[in-house]
C-alpha positions in Angstrom: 0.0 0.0 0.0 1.1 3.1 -0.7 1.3 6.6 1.1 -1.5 8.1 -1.0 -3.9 4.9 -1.2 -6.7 5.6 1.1 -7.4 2.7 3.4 -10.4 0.7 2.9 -13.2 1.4 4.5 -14.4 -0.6 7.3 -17.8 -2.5 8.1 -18.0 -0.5 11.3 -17.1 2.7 10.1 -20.0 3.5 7.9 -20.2 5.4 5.2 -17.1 6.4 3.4 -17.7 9.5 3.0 -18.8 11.0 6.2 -18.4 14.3 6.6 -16.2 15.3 9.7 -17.0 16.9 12.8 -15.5 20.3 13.3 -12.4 20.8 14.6 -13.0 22.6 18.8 -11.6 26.1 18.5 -7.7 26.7 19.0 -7.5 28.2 22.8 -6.0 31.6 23.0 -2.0 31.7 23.1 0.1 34.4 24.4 4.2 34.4 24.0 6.5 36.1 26.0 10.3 35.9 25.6 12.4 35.1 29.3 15.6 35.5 29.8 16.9 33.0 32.0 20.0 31.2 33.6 21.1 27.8 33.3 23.3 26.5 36.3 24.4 23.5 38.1 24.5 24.2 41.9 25.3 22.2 44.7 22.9 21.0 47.4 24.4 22.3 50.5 22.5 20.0 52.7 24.1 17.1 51.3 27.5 18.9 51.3 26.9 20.2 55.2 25.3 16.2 56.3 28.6 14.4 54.1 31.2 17.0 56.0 29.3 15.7 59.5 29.5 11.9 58.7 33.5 12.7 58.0 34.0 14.4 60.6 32.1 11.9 63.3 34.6 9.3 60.8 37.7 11.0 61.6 36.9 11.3 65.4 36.8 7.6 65.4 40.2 7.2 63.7 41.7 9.7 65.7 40.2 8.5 68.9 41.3 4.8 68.4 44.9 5.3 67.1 45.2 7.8 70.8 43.1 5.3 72.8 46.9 3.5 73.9 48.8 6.8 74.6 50.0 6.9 78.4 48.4 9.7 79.4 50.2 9.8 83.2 48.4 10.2 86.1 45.6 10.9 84.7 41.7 9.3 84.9 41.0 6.5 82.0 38.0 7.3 80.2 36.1 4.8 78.1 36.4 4.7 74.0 32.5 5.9 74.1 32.8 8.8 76.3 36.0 10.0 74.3 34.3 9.3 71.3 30.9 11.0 72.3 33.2 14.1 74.0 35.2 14.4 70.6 32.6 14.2 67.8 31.2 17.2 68.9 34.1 19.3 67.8 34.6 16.4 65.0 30.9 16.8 63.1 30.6 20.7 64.1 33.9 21.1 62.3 33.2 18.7 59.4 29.8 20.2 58.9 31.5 23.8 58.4 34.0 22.6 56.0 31.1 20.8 54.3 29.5 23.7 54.0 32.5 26.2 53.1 33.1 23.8 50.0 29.5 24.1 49.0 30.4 27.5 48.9 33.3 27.4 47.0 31.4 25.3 44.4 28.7 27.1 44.3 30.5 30.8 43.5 32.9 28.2 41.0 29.9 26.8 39.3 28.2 30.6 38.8 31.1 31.5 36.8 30.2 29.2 34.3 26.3 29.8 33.9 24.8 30.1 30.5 22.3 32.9 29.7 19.3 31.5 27.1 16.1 33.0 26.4 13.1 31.4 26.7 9.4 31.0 25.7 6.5 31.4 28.0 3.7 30.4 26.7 0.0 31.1 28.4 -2.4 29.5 27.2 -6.2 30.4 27.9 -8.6 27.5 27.5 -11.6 27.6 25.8 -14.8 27.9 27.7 -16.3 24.2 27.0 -19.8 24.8 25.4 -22.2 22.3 24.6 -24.7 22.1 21.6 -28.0 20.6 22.0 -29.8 19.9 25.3 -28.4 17.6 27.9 -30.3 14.4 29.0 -30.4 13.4 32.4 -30.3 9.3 33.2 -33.3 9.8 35.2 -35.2 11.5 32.5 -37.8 14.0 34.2 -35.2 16.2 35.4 -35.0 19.9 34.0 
């Protein structure tokens, strides 16, 4: 078959030549040009949380590799307590150096924005209208 033989017609389709129904109006479209900027940025939450997780990290390495160090005269304190004293300062200042890299990304990434201008389109529906009365199921009904 080619592009420009029409299909045959079929049994449930009725007649062939059936005129079409017309087409619902176009709805009303306005355009607007925008100028906008296209960026990566970083999310500084993830940035500030990943900072915290290393710095709780690093107060466990540093905690364990001092846990052996004669410390003289002094009281013994357990590996939780000097880990739970220490990862305060560990994920307070791993959370800041998160978020001073997010920073620095952020301001690095800025740099290399593009400025594109785009479309807006609005687009006003048409009121529906209806031809012909409507029929209600139970019949009587006005």
């Amino acid at each position: 078959m080619s592009d420009f033989a029409r299909p045959e017609p079929r049994p449930d389709d009725g007649p062939a030549d059936r005129t079409p129904e017309p087409a619902a109006p176009a709805p009303n479209a306005v355009s607007t040009p925008d100028e906008v900027t296209i960026r990566r940025a970083p999310k500084f939450g993830v940035f500030i949380l990943g900072g915290a997780v290393l710095g709780f990290l690093a107060t466990l390495v540093v905690v364990s590799v001092t846990m052996d160090i004669d410390r003289g005269d002094q009281q013994d304190a357990s590996f939780g307590t000097l880990v739970g004293y220490f990862s305060l300062w560990g994920v307070t200042i791993g959370a800041a150096v998160g978020a001073v890299v997010a920073v620095v990304l952020d301001r690095v990434l800025a740099k290399r924005a593009a400025r594109l201008t785009a479309e807006r389109v609005e687009v006003e529906p048409v009121p529906d209208t209806v031809d012909g009365e409507i029929e209600h199921p139970d019949g009587d009904r006005p």
